[in-house]
ChimeraX commands (.cxc) that place a marker at each C-alpha (Angstrom):
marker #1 position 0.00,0.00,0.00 radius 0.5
marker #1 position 3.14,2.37,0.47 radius 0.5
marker #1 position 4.36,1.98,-2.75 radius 0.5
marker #1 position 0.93,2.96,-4.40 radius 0.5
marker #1 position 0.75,5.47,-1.89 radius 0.5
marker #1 position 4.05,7.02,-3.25 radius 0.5
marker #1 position 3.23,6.71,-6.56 radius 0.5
marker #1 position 0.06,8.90,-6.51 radius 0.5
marker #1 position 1.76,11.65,-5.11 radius 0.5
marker #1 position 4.64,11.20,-7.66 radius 0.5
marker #1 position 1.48,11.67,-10.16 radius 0.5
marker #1 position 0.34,14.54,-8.15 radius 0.5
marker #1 position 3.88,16.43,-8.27 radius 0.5
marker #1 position 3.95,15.71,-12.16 radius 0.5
marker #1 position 0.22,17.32,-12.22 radius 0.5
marker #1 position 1.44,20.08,-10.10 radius 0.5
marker #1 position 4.59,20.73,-12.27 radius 0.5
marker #1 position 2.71,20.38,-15.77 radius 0.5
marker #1 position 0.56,23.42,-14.11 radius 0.5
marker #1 position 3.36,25.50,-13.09 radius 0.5
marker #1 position 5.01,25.49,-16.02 radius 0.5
marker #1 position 1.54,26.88,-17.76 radius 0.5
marker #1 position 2.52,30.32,-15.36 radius 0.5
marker #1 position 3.56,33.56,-16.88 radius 0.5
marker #1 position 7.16,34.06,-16.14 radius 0.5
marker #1 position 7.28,35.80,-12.65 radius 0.5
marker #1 position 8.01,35.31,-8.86 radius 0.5
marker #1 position 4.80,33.42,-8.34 radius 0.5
marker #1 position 5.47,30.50,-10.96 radius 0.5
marker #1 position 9.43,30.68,-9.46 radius 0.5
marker #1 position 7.70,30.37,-5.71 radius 0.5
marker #1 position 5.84,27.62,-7.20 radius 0.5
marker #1 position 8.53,25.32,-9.03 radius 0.5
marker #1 position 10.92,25.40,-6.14 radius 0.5
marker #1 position 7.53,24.28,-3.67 radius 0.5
marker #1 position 7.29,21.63,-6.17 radius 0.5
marker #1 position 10.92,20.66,-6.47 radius 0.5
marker #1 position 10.74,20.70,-2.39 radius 0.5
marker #1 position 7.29,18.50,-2.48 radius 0.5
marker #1 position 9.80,15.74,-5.00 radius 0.5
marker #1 position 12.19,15.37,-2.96 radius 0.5
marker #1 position 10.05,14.81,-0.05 radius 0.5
marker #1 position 8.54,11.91,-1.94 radius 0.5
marker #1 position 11.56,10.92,-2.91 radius 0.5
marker #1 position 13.52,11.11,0.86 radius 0.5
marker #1 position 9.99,8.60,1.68 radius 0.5
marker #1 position 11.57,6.04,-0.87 radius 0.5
marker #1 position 14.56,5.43,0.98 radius 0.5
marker #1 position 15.02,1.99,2.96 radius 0.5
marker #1 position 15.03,3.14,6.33 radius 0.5
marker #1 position 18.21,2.51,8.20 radius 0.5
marker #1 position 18.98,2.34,12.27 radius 0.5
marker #1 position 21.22,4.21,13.55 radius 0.5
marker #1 position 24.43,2.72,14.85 radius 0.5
marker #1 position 24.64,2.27,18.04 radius 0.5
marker #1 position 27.00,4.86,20.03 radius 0.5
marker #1 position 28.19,2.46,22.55 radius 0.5
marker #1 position 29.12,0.46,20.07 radius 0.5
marker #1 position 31.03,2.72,18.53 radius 0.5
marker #1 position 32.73,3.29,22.00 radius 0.5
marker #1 position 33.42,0.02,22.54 radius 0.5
marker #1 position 35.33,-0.46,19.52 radius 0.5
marker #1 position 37.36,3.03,19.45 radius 0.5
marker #1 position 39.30,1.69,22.82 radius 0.5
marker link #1:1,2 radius 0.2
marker link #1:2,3 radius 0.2
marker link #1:3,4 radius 0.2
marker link #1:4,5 radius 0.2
marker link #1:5,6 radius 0.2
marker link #1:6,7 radius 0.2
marker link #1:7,8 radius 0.2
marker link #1:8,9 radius 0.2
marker link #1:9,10 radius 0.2
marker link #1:10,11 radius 0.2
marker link #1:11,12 radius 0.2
marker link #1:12,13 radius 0.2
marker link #1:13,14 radius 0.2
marker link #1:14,15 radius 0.2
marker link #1:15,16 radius 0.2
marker link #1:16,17 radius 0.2
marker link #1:17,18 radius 0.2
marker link #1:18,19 radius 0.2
marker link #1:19,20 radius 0.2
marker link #1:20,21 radius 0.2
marker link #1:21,22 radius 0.2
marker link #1:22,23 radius 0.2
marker link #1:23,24 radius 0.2
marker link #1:24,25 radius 0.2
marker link #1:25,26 radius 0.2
marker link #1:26,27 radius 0.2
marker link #1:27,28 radius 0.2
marker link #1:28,29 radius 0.2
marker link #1:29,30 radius 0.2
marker link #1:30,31 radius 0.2
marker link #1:31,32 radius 0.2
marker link #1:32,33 radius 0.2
marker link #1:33,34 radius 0.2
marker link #1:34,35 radius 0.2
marker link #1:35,36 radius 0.2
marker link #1:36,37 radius 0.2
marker link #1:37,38 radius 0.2
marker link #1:38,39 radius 0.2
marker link #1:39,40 radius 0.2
marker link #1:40,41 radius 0.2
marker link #1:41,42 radius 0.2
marker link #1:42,43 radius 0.2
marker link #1:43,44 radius 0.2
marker link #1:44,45 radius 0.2
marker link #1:45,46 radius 0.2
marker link #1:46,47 radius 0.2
marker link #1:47,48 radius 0.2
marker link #1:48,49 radius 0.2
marker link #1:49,50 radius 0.2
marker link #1:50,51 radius 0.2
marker link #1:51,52 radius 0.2
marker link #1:52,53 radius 0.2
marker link #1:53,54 radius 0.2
marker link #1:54,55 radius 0.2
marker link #1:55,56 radius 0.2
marker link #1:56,57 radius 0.2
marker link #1:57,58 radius 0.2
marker link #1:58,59 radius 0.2
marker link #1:59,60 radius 0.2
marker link #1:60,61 radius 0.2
marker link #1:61,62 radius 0.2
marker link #1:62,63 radius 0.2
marker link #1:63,64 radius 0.2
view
């Protein structure tokens, strides 16, 4: 469910995109393309395998 999740709002962000680009050149289609650029990478930051954290102790342990 996740990954068709993900994909809709990849769809979304391509929607969004198509209809910035259709603004008049201008600070409000600028505003808008770097929200949108923002909203992509969000999406894309979601698509990474999440990872733990090593342990600090761990680390400790081993530096001595």
């Amino acid at each position: 469910m996740r990954t068709a999740r993900l994909q809709e709002l990849e769809e979304m962000a391509a929607r969004l995109l198509a209809t910035a680009r259709q603004l008049p050149p201008g600070p409000n289609r600028h505003n808008a393309l770097q929200l949108i650029g923002r909203f992509r990478l969000q999406i894309s930051n979601l698509q990474l395998p999440i990872s733990r954290p090593a342990r600090v102790e761990g680390l400790k342990a081993k530096g001595k």
